[in-house]
N, C-alpha and C positions, 0 to 999 in steps of 0.2 A: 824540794818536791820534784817528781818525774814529770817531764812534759813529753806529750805526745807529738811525734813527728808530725803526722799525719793532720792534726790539729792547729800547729803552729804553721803549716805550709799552707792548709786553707785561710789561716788568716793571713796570712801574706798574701798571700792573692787576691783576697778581699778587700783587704788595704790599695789594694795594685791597681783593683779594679773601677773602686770609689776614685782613687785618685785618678785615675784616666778617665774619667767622664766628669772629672770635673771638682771633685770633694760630694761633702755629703748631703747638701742641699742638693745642687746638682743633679746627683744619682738618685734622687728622691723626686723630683722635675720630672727624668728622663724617666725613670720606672712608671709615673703616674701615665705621661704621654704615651710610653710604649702599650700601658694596659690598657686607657680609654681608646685608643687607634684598635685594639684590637676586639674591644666590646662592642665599637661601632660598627666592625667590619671594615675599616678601612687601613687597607693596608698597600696602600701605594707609597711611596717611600720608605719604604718599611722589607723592599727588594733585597736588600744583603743582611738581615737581622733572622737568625732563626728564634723568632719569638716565643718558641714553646719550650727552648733550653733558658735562653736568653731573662727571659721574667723574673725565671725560680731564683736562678745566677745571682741577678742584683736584688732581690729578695734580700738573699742569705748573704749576698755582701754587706748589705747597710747593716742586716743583722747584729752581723760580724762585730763591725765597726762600731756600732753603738753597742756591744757587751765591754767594748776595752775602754768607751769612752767613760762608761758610766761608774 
């Protein structure tokens, strides 16, 4: 079969991404935290996180990662 470039390099990155913050529980921790911090309005340590790109990001990385897992 053809695979898409484009498709196999967001999953790498996806991959890339889970694994840098930790694996997939992890990345699922840190997404919870980083959206309840921002439902609460609280966004004091939250200084170097652009959390409006940053959410969708680990969103679609766990995504990702659980389409390969499953």
């Amino acid at each position: 079969s053809i695979v898409d470039i484009e498709d196999l390099k967001r999953l790498v990155e996806s991959w890339e991404l889970v694994e840098k913050l930790g694996g997939l529980i992890s990345s699922k921790k840190y997404l919870k935290f980083l959206q309840s911090s921002v439902d609460m309005g609280l966004y004091h340590g939250l200084d170097d996180v652009d959390y409006k790109t940053e959410i969708p990001l680990i969103k679609q990385a766990i995504a990702d990662v659980e389409s390969c897992c499953a």
